[in-house]
Structure formats: C-alpha cells, structure tokens
C-alpha positions in Angstrom: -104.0 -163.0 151.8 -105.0 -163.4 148.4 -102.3 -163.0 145.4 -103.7 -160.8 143.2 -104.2 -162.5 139.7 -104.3 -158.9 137.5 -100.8 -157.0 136.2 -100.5 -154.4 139.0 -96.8 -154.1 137.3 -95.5 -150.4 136.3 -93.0 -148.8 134.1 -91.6 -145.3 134.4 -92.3 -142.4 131.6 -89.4 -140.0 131.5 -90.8 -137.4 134.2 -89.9 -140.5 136.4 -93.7 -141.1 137.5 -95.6 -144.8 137.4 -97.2 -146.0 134.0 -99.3 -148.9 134.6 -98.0 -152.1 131.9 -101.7 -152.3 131.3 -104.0 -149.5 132.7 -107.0 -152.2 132.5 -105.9 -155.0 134.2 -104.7 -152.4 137.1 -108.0 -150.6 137.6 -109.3 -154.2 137.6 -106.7 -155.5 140.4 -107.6 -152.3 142.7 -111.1 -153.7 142.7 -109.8 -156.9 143.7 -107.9 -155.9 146.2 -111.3 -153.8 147.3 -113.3 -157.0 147.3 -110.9 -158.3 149.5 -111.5 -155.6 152.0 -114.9 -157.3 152.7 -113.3 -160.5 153.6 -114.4 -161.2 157.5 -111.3 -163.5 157.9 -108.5 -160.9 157.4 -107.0 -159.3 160.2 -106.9 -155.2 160.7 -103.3 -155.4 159.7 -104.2 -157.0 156.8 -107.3 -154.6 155.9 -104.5 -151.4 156.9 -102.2 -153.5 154.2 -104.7 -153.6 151.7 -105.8 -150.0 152.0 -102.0 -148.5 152.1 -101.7 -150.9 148.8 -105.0 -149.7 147.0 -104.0 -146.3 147.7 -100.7 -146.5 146.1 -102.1 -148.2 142.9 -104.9 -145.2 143.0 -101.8 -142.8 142.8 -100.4 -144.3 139.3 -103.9 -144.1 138.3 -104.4 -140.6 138.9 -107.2 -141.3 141.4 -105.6 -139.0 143.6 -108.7 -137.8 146.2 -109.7 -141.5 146.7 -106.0 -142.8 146.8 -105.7 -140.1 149.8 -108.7 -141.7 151.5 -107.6 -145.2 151.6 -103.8 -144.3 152.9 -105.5 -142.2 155.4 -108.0 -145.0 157.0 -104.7 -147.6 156.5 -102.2 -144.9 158.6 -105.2 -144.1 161.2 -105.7 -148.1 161.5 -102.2 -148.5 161.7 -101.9 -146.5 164.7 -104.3 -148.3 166.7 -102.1 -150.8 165.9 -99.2 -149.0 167.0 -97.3 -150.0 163.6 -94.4 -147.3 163.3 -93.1 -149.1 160.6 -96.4 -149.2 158.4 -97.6 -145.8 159.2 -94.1 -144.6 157.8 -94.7 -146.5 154.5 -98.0 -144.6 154.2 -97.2 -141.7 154.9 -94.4 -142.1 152.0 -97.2 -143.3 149.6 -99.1 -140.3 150.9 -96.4 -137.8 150.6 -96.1 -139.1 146.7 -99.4 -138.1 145.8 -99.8 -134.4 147.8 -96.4 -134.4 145.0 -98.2 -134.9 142.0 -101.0 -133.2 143.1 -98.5 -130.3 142.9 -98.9 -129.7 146.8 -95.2 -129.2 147.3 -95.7 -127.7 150.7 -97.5 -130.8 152.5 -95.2 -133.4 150.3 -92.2 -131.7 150.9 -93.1 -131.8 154.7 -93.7 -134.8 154.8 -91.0 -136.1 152.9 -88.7 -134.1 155.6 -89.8 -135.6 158.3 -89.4 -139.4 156.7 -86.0 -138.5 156.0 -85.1 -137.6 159.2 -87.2 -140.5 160.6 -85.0 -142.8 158.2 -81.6 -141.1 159.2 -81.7 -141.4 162.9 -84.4 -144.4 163.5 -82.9 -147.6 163.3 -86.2 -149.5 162.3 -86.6 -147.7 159.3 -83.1 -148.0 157.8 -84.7 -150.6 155.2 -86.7 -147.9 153.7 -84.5 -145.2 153.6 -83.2 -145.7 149.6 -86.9 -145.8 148.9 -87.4 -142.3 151.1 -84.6 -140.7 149.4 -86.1 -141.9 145.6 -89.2 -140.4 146.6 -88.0 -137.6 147.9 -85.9 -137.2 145.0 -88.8 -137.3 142.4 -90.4 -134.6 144.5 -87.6 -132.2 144.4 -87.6 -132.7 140.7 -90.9 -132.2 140.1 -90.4 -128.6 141.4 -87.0 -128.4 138.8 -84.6 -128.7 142.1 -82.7 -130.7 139.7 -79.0 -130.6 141.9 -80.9 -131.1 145.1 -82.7 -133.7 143.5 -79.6 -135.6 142.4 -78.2 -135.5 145.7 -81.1 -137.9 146.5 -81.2 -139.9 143.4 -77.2 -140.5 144.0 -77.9 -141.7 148.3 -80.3 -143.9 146.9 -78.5 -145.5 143.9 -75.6 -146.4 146.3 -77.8 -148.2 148.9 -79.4 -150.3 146.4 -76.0 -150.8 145.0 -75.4 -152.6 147.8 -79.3 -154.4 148.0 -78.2 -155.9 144.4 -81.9 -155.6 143.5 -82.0 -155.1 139.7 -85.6 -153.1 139.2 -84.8 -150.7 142.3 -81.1 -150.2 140.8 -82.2 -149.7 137.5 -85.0 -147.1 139.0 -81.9 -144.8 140.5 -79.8 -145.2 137.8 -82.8 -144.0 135.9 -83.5 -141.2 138.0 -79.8 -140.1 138.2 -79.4 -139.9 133.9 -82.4 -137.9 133.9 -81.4 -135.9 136.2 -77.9 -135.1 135.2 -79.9 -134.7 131.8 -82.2 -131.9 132.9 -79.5 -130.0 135.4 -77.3 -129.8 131.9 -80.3 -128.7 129.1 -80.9 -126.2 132.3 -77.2 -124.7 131.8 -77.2 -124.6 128.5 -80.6 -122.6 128.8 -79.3 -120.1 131.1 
C-alpha cells in the first residue's frame, strides 16, 4: 500500500467534529487514495481498507452521501471476507456520519449495538475507547450532555492507560466541553 503523500491530518472545532489542517490537500489525498482503488495488485482487503478510509475522510469533508457509499461497499466486501473486526470499524465510521447527518435514530442504533459488541466481544476490546468517543459525540450532538460525559469519562480512562497523547488529548477535550455545556445548561434553566 501506498503512503499517502497529502495532509489527511485533522483538528477539532469546539462542537468536537473533524476540521481538516488543510481542506485542499485533503480533498486531494481522497483522490489519491481513489486512484489507488484501480490498482490491480492490491488485495480486496486492501480495496475494503481503502474504501472504509475514503469514506471516513468524505465525512470531515461533508461529503456525506458518497462517504456512505464507499463504507457501505468496504463493510459489504468485508463480509465476504468474513472480517468482524473491519466491518465493526465501518460501521463506527458509518454510524459517525448518519450523526452528523442529524439521523439520530440509525446512529444512535448503531452506536448501541458497537457498544455492546465492544463490551462483551473480546476481539474488539481495542476499539472500545474509540466506540465510547464516538458514541459520546453523538449523544452530544443531540444536547444529552450528562449521558454524553459518561462516555467521554469511559474513554478518557482507557486511553489513560494507552498513553497515546492525540487520543488523550481528544477525551480530555471532549470531557471540558462537556462539563462546559452541562453547566451553561444549569445556569440557563
């Protein structure tokens, strides 16, 4: 597999959502990620990879519809493949855009059932601080600000113990803004 040579790197704004570091050079590393998609050397797995990958970069660029297209094709490949681990990933990344799409019902299903996936299925225990971020942003997205902590707070103390300085600093994030909104919400009331 090709390393891709653009700045697929991304900040967060304070509604805790993606901002590409340069909008540009990220529209331009989706497309090579696309070109490599006609590669005839790559492997399925790779091709389900680069699909599940495009279509998360589609989501910080707000290219929802065809961001749910290539995560689609990736989870359907992936099943063929019989890839538990993969399909749960995308269905994460898929789950994440129904969310800002505003579809709470299908992204809050969805995130359910990877929570409970990642609470009782051994082989996904290494995703489960990511499935309770994501789930978290969800929950605050609809202003379920306490519920939403809850998550932030089961994430922050696995990654405490992953001592991985982005993915730390994304939860503690996540929990100040939080904490923020559920006290401005009090004081409204």
């Amino acid at each position: 597999m090709e390393i891709n040579p653009y700045n697929m790197n991304f900040t967060f704004d304070e509604q805790l959502r993606e901002l590409p570091e340069n909008e540009e050079e990220m529209h331009k590393g989706v497309q090579f990620l696309k070109q490599q998609l006609q590669n005839t050397n790559i492997t399925i797995k790779q091709k389900a990879k680069y699909m599940g990958n495009i279509g998360a970069y589609l989501r910080v660029l707000r290219k929802y519809e065809e961001g749910k297209q290539y995560l689609t094709e990736a989870i359907r490949i992936l099943r063929e493949l019989n890839d538990d681990v993969s399909i749960f990933v995308n269905k994460l990344r898929l789950a994440h855009i129904y969310q800002w799409e505003h579809e709470f019902d299908i992204a809050n299903k969805m995130f359910e059932q990877c929570v409970k996936l990642a609470q009782s299925e051994q082989i996904y225990e290494a995703y489960k601080d990511f499935t309770y971020q994501h789930y978290g942003k969800c929950l605050y997205d609809q202003c379920r600000f306490t519920v939403a902590l809850v998550y932030f707070e089961k994430a922050l103390s696995i990654r405490e113990d992953k001592a991985n300085e982005s993915l730390l600093a994304s939860s503690q994030k996540a929990v100040d803004v939080c904490k923020e909104k559920i006290i401005t919400s009090r004081s409204l009331n």
